[in-house]
VEXLUMDREN-415252 format. One record per residue (C-alpha): residue number from 1; x, y, z. Coordinates in steps of 0.02 Angstrom, whole numbers, plus 32768, in hexadecimal, padded with zeros to 4 digits. Layout:
N
+------+------+------+------+
! finu !    X !    Y !    Z !
+------+------+------+------+
!  NUM !    X !    Y !    Z !
...
+------+------+------+------+
//
This chain:
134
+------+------+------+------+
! finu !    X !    Y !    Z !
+------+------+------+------+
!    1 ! 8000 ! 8000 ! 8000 !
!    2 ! 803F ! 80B8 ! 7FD0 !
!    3 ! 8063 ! 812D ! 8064 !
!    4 ! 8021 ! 81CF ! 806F !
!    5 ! 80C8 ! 820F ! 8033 !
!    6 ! 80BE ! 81A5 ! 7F92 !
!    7 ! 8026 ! 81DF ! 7F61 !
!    8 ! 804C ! 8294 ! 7F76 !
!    9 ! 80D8 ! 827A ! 7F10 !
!   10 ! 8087 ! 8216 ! 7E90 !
!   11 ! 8018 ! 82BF ! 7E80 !
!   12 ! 8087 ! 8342 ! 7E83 !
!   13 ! 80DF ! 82D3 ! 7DCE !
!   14 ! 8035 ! 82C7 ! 7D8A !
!   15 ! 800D ! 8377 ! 7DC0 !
!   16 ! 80B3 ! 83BA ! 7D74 !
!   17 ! 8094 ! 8363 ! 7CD1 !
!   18 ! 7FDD ! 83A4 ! 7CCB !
!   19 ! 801A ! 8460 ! 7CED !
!   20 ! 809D ! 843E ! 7C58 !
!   21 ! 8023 ! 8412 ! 7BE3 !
!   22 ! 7FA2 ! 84B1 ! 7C2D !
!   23 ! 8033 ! 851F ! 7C14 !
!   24 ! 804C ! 84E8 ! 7B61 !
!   25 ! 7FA7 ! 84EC ! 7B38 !
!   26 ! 7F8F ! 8590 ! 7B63 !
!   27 ! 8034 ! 85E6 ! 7B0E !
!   28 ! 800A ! 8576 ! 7A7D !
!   29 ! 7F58 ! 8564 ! 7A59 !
!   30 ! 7F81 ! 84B8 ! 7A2C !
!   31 ! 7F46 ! 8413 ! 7A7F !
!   32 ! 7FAF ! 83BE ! 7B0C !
!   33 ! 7F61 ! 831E ! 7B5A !
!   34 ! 7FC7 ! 82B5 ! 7BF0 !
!   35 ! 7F96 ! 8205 ! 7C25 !
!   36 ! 7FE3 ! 81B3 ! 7CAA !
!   37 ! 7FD9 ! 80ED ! 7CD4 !
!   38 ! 8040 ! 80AA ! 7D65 !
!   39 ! 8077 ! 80DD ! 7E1A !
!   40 ! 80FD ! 8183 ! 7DE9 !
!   41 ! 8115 ! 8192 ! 7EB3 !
!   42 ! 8199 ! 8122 ! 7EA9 !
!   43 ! 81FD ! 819C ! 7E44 !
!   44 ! 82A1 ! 81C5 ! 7E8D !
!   45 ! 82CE ! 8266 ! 7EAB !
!   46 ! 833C ! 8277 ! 7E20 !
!   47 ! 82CD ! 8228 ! 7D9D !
!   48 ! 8248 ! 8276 ! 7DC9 !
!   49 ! 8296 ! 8320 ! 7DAC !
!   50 ! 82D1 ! 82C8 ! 7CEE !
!   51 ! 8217 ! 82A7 ! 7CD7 !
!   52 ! 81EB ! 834A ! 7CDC !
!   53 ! 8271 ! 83A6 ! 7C84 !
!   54 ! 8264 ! 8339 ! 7C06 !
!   55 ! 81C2 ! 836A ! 7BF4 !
!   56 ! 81EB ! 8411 ! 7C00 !
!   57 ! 8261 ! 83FE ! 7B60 !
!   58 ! 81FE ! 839F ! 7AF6 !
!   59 ! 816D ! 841B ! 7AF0 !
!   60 ! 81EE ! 84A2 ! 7AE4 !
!   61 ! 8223 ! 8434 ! 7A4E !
!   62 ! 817E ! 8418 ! 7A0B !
!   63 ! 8151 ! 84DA ! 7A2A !
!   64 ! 81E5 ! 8509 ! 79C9 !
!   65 ! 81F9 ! 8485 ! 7940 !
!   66 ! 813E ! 8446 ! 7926 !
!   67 ! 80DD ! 84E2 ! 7921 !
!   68 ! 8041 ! 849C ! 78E1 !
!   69 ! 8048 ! 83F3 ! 793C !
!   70 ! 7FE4 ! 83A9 ! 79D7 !
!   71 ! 8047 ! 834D ! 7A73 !
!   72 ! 801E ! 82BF ! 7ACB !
!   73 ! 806D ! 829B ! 7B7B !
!   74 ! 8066 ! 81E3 ! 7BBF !
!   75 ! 80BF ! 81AA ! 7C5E !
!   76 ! 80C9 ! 80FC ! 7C81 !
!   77 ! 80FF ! 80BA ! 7D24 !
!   78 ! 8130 ! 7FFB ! 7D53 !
!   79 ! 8168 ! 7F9C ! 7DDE !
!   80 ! 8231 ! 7FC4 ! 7DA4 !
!   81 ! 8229 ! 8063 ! 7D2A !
!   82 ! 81B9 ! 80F2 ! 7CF0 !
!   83 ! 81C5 ! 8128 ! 7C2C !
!   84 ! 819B ! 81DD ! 7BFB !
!   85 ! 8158 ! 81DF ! 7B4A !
!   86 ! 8146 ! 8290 ! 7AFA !
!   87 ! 80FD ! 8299 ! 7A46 !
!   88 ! 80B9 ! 8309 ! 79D1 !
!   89 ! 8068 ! 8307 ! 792F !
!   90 ! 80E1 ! 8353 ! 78CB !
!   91 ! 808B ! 83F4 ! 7881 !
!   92 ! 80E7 ! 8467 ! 7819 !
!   93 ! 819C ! 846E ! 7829 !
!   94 ! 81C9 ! 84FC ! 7891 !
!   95 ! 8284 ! 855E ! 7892 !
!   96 ! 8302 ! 84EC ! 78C9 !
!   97 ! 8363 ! 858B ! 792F !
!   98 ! 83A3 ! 84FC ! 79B8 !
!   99 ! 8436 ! 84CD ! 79E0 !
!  100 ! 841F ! 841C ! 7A02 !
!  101 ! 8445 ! 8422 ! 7AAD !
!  102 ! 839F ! 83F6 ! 7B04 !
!  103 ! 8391 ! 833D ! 7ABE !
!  104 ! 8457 ! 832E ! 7AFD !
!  105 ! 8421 ! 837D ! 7BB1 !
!  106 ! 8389 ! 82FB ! 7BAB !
!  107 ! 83F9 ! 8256 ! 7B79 !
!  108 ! 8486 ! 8290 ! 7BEE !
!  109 ! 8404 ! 82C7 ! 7C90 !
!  110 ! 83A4 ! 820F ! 7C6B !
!  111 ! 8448 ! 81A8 ! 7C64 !
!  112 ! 84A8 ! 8206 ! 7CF4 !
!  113 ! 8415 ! 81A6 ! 7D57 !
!  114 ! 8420 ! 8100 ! 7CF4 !
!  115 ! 837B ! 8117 ! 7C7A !
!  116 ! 836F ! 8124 ! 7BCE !
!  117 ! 8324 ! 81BA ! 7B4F !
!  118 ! 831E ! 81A3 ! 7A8A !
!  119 ! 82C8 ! 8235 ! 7A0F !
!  120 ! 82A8 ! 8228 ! 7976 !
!  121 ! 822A ! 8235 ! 78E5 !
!  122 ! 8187 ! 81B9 ! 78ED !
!  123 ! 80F6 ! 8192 ! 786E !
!  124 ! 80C0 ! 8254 ! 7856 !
!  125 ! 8119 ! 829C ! 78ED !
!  126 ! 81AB ! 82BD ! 796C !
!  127 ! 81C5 ! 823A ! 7A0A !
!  128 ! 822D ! 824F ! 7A96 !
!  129 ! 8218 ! 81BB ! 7B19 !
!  130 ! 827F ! 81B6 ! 7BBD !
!  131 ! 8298 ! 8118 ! 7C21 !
!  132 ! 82CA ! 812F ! 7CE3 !
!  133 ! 82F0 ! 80B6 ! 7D5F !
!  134 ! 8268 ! 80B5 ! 7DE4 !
+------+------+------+------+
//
């Protein structure tokens, strides 16, 4: 059973994720939708915080580089990991002023902690997916 802790915790992920996706609704008029399967209060520390600036990046990605395209957030939480999946629909190609950095900063932040993050084009769209131990 989940102490009281767990659950908070648990919520505050979901809650972060759901203010993400508010926040880029509203500076982008666009749709954002997050679904979330699985207990994320066993998230340590550390990968919770690469949840959510992963997050944070790929909608900054998909804000910059998508223009037209919608987002879908899913977090899925088992017994030994939790996978982040960010992807959009692709949209008209917006400028590509980045430097490349940000999907560096992800890989490097999800490996430092022993997880996983590939990006990349999909079917009509963008997909960045992090994997972090639980």
């Amino acid at each position: 059973m989940a102490s009281q802790q767990d659950c908070r915790d648990r919520y505050a992920l979901v809650d972060q994720l759901q203010d993400l996706a508010k926040q880029f609704r509203s500076t982008t008029g666009r749709t954002c939708e997050v679904s979330v399967s699985g207990d994320a209060g066993q998230l340590a520390p550390e990968a919770w915080l690469a949840v959510v600036r992963t997050a944070q990046e790929a909608l900054t990605n998909a804000h910059k580089h998508a223009p037209d395209a919608q987002v879908m957030m899913d977090l899925r939480c088992a017994q030994d990991w939790c996978e982040l999946e960010v992807r959009d629909t692709g949209g008209t190609s917006g400028e590509s002023t980045g430097n490349g950095y940000g999907l560096v900063g992800m890989r490097e932040r999800a490996e430092l902690i022993g997880g996983t993050l590939d990006a990349g084009p999909v079917d009509e769209g963008f997909r960045v997916r992090l994997r972090v131990p639980a």
